[in-house]
C-alpha positions as MATLAB code, in Angstrom:
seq = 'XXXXXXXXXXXXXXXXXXXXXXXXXXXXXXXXXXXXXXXXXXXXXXXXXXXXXXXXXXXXXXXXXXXXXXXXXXXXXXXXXXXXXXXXXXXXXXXXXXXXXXXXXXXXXXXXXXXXXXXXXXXXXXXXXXXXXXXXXXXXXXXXXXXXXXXXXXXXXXXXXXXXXXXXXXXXXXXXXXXXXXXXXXXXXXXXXXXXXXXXXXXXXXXXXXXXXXXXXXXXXXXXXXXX';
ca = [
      -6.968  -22.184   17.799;
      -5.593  -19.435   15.306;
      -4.607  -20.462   12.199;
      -1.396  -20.304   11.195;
      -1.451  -17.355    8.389;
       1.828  -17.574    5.379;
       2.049  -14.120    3.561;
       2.847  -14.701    0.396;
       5.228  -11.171   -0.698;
       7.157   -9.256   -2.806;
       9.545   -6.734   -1.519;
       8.335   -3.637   -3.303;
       4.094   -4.728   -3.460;
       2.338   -2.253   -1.500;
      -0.692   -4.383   -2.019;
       1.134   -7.077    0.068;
       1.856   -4.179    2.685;
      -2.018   -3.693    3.122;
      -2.120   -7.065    4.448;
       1.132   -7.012    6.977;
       0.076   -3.959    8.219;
      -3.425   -5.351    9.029;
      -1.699   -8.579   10.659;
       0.475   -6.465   12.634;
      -2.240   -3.991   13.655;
      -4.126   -7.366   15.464;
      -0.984   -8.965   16.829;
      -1.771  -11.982   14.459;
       1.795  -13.953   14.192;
       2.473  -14.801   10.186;
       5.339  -16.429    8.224;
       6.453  -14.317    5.380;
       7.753  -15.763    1.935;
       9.197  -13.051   -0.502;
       9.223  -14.921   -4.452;
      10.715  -12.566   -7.312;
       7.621  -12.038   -9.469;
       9.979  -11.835  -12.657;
      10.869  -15.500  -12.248;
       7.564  -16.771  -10.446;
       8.315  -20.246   -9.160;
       6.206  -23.114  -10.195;
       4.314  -23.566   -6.823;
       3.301  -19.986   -7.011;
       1.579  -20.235  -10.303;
      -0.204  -23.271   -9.175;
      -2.150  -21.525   -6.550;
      -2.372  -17.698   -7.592;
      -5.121  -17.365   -9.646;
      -3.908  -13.917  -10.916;
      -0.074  -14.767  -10.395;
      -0.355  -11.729   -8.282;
       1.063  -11.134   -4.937;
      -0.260  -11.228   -1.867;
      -1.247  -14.406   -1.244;
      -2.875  -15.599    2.533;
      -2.021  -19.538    3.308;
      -4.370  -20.345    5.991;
      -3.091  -23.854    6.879;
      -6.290  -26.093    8.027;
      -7.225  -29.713    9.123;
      -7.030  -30.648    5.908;
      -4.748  -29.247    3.416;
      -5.016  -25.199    3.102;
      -6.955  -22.258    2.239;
      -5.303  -19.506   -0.889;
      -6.948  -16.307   -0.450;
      -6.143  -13.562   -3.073;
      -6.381   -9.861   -3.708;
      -5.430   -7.595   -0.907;
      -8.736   -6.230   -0.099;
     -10.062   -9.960    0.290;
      -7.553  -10.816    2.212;
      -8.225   -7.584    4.689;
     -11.808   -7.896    5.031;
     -11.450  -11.581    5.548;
      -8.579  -10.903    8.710;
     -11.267   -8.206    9.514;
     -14.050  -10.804   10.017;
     -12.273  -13.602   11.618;
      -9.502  -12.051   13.625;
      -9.684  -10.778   17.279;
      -7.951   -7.371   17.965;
      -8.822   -3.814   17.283;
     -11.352   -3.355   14.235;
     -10.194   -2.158   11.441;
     -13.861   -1.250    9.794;
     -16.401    1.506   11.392;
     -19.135   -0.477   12.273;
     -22.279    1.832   11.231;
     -23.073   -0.184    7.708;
     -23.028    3.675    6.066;
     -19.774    4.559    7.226;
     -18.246    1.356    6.785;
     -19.471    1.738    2.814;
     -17.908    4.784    2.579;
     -14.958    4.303    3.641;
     -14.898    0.669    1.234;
     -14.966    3.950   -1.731;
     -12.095    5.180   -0.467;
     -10.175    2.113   -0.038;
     -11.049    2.138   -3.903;
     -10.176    5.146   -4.424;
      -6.817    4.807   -2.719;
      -6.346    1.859   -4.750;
      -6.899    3.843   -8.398;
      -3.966    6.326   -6.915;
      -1.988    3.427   -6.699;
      -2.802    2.766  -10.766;
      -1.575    6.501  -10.945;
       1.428    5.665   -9.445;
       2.685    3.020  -11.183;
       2.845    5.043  -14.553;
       3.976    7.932  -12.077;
       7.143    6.057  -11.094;
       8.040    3.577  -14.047;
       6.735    5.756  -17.437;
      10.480    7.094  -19.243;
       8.145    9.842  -21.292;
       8.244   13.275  -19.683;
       4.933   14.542  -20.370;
       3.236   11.534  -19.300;
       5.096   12.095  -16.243;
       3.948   15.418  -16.187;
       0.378   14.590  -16.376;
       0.281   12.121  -13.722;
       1.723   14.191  -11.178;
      -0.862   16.418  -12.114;
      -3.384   13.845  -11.849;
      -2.275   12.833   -8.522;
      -1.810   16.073   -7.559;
      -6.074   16.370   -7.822;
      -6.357   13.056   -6.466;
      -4.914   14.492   -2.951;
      -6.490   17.551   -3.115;
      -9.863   15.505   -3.252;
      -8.724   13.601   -0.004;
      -7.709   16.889    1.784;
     -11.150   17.737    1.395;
     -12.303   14.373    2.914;
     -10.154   15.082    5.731;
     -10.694   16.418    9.422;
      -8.690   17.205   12.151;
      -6.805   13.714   11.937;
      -4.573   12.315   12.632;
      -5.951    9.244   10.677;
      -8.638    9.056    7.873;
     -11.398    8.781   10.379;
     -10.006   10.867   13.323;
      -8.862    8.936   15.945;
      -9.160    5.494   14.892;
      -6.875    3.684   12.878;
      -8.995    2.289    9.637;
      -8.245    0.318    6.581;
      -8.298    3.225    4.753;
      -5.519    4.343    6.126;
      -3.646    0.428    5.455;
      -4.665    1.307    1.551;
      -2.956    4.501    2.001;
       0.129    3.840    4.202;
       2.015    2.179    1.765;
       1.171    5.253   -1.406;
       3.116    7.543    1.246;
       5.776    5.294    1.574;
       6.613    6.235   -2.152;
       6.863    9.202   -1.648;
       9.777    9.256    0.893;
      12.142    7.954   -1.737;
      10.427   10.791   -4.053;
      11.132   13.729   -1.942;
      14.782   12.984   -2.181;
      14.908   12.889   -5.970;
      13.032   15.667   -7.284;
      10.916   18.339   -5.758;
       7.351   17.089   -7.406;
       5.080   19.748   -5.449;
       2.226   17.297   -5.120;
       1.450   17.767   -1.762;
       2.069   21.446   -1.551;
      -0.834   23.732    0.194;
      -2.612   20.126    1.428;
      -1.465   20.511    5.055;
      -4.018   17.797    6.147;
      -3.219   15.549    3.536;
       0.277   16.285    5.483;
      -0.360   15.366    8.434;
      -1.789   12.704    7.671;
       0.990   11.139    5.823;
       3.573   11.984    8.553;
       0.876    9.890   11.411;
       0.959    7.227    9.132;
       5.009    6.542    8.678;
       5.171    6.759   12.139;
       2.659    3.957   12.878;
       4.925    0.941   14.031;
       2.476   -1.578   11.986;
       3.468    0.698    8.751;
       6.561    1.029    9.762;
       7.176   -3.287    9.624;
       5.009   -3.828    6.512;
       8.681   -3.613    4.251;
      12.144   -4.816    4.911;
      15.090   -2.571    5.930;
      16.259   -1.871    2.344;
      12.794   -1.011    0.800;
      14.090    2.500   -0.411;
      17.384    0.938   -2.029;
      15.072   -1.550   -3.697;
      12.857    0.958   -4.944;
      15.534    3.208   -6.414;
      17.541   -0.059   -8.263;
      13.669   -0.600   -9.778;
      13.364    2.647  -10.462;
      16.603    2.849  -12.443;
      15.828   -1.077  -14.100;
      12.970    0.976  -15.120;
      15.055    4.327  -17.412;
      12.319    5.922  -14.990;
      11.641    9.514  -16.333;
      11.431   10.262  -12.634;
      15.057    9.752  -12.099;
      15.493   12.073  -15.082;
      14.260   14.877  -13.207;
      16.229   14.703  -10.399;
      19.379   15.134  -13.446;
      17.781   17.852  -15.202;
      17.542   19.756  -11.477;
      21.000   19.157  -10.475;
];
């Protein structure tokens, strides 16, 4: 019998969006429970050892399971769930693409100062750094349209949800990040289109995103002024 799976969210984590894509992508059903992590209720500090989101429930005989982190919690629905894989399975291939789940996951760092730093120049740098950061995956890439061709990956789950930022980006301020990286591209435009990517967020991700943005005095927002 299939366990019954809680996902444990946050409406703007796109750690937690790794996970619901990967549920999705295997037809596993899931209860979802959205907490505000600047008030984190009681029962949530009890079991998150991080008081991080996502959290996996996995309800059992006895009492429950907590996983945590959002690579755990992959590999682990990777291992134990029926439904297309997600991994390659040659041990070498699978290993490399593991280092570029990491590496997706240190543009993600990038991002965070990217989108919430009110400094200009810091801003500044980090779209240069992720500027590099891309160009280094466009020369990972083939002929698509996912990381590893034709199949569908994790790597792509790390980086569905670093694309998604970047639709609310393009209509604030042209950033030129992905300019010349026509693979990197194409790529990106596969992924928003994948249904599973598509249900990883609510409806009103991109409002929620710009009110955090502007909670935020983000210095991102202040481009978009100085341009008009």
């Amino acid at each position: 019998m299939t366990a019954s799976l809680t996902l444990i969210s946050h409406h703007l984590c796109p750690y937690v969006q790794r996970a619901a894509i990967v549920l999705t992508e295997k037809g596993i059903p899931f209860e979802r429970v959205y907490i505000d992590l600047a008030n984190k209720p009681d029962w949530f500090l009890k079991i998150s050892p991080l008081g991080k989101v996502p959290l996996l429930r996995i309800a059992q005989d006895k009492g429950e399971a907590i996983l945590f982190e959002s690579t755990v919690i992959c590999e682990y629905l990777e291992d134990t769930q029926p439904g297309t894989k997600l991994h390659p399975t040659d041990p070498l291939v699978r290993a490399r693409h593991r280092g570029w789940m990491e590496f997706g996951s240190s543009v993600l760092s990038d991002l965070w100062v990217y989108e919430t730093t009110q400094d200009g120049e810091t801003l500044e740098a980090k779209r240069n750094v992720l500027r590099t950061k891309f160009a280094t995956v466009e020369a990972e890439l083939g002929e698509g349209p996912y990381f590893a061709g034709a199949d569908f990956s994790l790597v792509d789950v790390v980086f569905a949800p670093i694309f998604r930022y970047f639709d609310l980006f393009d209509t604030i301020a042209e950033h030129r990040i992905f300019d010349g990286l026509q693979r990197v591209g194409a790529w990106r435009k596969a992924l928003t289109e994948r249904p599973s990517v598509k249900a990883a967020v609510t409806v009103d991700y991109a409002e929620r995103l710009l009110a955090f943005l502007e909670k935020h005095d983000a210095a991102l927002l202040k481009t978009a002024q100085i341009a008009a």
